[in-house]
Each structure stands twice: as C-alpha cells, then as structure tokens.
N, C-alpha and C positions, 0 to 999 in steps of 0.2 A: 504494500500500500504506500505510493509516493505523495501520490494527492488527499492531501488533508483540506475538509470543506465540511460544509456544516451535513453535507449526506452522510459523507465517511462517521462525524461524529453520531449521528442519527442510530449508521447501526453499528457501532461502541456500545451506544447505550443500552439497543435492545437485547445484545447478547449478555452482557454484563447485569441489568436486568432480569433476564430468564436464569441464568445463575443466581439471583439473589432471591426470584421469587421460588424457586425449588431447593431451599436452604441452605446453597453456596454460598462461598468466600470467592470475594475477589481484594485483585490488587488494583488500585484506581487514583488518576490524577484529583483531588479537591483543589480546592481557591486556598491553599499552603501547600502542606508537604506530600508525598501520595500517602497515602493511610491503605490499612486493609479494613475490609468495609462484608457487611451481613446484614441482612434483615433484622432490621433491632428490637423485633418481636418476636422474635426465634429463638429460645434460650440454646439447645442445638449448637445451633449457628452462632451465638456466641460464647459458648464454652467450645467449641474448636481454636475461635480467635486466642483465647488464653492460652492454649495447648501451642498453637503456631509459632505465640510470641514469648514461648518458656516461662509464663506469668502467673505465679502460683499466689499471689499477694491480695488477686480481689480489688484490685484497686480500678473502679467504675472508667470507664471509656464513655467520648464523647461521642454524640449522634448528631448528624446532619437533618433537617427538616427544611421546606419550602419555602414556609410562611407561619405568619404569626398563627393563622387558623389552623396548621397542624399541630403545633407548641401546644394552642389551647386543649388539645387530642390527648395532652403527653403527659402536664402539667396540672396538678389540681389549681393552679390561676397565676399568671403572669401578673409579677408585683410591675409596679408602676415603674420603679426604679430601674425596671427593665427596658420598657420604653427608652427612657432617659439614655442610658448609654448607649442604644443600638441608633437613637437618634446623633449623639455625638461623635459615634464611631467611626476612624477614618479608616481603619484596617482591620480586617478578620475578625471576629471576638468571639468567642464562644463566652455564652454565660450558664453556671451552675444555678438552677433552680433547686428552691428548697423541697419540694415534693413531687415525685414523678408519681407515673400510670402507667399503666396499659402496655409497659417495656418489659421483656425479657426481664425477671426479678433478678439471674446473677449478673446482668449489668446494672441496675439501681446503688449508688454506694449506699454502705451501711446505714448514713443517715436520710436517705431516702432521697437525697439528692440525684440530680443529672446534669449534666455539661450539653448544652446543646446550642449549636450554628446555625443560620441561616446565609450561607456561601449564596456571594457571588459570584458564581462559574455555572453556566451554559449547563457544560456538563453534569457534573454534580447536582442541578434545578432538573434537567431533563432524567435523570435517572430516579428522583425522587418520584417525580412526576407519573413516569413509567409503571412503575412500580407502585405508588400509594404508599408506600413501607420508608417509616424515615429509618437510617441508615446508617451503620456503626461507622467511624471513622476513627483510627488509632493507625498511628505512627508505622512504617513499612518495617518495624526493626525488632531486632529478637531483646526483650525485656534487659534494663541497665548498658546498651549498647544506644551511640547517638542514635538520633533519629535522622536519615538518610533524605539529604537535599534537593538531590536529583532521582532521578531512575535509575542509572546506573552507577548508584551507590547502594543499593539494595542488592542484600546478599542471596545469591542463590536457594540458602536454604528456605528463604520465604517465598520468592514464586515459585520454586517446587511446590510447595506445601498450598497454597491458592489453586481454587478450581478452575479462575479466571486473572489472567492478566492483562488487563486492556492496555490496547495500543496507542489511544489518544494521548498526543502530549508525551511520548517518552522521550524523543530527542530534543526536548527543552532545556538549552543550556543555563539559565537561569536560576542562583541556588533558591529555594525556599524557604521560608521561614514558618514554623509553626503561629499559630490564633494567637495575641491575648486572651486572658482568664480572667474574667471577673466571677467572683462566688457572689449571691445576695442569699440572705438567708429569707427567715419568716417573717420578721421585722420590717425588712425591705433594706436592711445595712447592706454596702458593697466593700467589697475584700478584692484589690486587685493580688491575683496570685501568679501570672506572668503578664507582666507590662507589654 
C-alpha cells in the first residue's frame, strides 16, 4: 500500500474494527503515541492487554471515546470541571473520572475511576465510530519499558502478540508524545498528574 488517502484509511479502520468487535487486540496509531487498543467492554479482551504488556499490577488503562454523549454512557456524570479543561485544552488530555460504568470491571481502577480521551484523529473518531465500543488505549510497550514514539520503536514481541496491526501512519517520522492527565475526583478538585 503506497497511496495513503482517506479510502486506504477507511479500510484501516474497518479491518481493525472487525478485530475489535470479535474481541481482538490490535496495535493502532491514536492522536499521541500508538497504544494497543480492545473493546473496553470486553473484560477478555482486556485481560489479554495485561498478559501482552507483562502487567500484573492492575493498574487501570485509559479508553478512547467520540464525544461527550459516549463519556455520559461510561460515566455516572461529567463534573463541570470537566468541561472547563477540555474547553482550555491545547493538547491531548485524557481526564480521570471519579466513577465509571458499563467498562470491562478489570479495567475500572480500584477507586472506581477511568482515564478517558476524546482524540482528535480521523482515525481513532472513525474507528470508535465503526464500532460503537469506546476503546482501550495503553502504550505499545511491555510494562516499566518506555513507551515507544514511533512504530518502529515497538518491539517485536508486541505485534507478534496483537491480532491486528494496522498500517495507517507507521512510517510517520514524527516522535510522539503521550496525553496530559488531569485526575478530578467527586468534589470536582483537578490533580494535574502529567502536564
């Protein structure tokens, strides 16, 4: 595939898509770093994501969603405070809600929280989109190793291990940078956790 255009992206997504709606893992470019990514109502499908990336720790993975009206799907309620940053945000931000839903219970952390984005990328909106199923995203990399900036910086034994590795965007020489983290709890307080 030489010609990259918005068709070729089209069917990216629907193959990558049919892998996630029959509870595969793929590996896939986001609006930051590539993440590998599951139906994040699939516990399945997300207890393989731990196994892939040697992560025995439990420690909650963020999920990609469309729009504020899936959030509300995911969220027992969107603090205001939410608004407010995603209105001031100039880059990526994933925010930690205090109470999730309807997710895959081993991705929920312990305190019932979720990290969830609303990516600006084509792709990433088209595959949510595809599919209805918002969408685990975590780092392409085997747990306490960086996380991989390009494509091929990711080590072999993760796209072995992924059902799917899409093609969009791998020879992007551009490093990436992971989200900011804002955590808000119940209150509506904000905790920047990476700036």
């Amino acid at each position: 595939m030489s010609t990259w255009n918005a068709s070729t992206m089209k069917d990216e997504i629907s193959r990558a898509a049919e892998h996630l709606l029959q509870g595969g893992i793929i590996l896939y470019p986001t609006d930051t770093i590539w993440g590998i990514g599951c139906d994040a109502t699939d516990p399945g499908a997300v207890e393989r994501i731990y196994r892939i990336k040697e992560r025995f720790d439990r420690k909650s993975m963020l999920v990609l969603m469309d729009s504020l009206s899936m959030v509300e799907d995911y969220v027992e309620s969107i603090p205001s405070a939410a608004y407010e940053v995603m209105e001031i945000a100039t880059r990526p931000t994933t925010i930690i809600y205090p109470a999730a839903r309807n997710l895959a219970p081993n991705l929920v952390a312990g305190d019932g929280s979720i990290g969830i984005r609303i990516p600006d990328d084509p792709f990433c909106l088209g595959l949510i989109g595809t599919t209805g199923r918002p969408i685990v995203s975590t780092s392409a990399n085997i747990s306490g190793n960086p996380p991989p900036q390009l494509f091929g910086e990711i080590v072999p034994e993760i796209i072995l291990a992924v059902d799917y590795a899409v093609d969009w965007r791998r020879k992007e020489g551009s490093p990436a940078t992971p989200s900011t983290v804002i955590k808000i709890d119940g209150e509506g307080r904000t905790t920047v956790l990476r700036p």
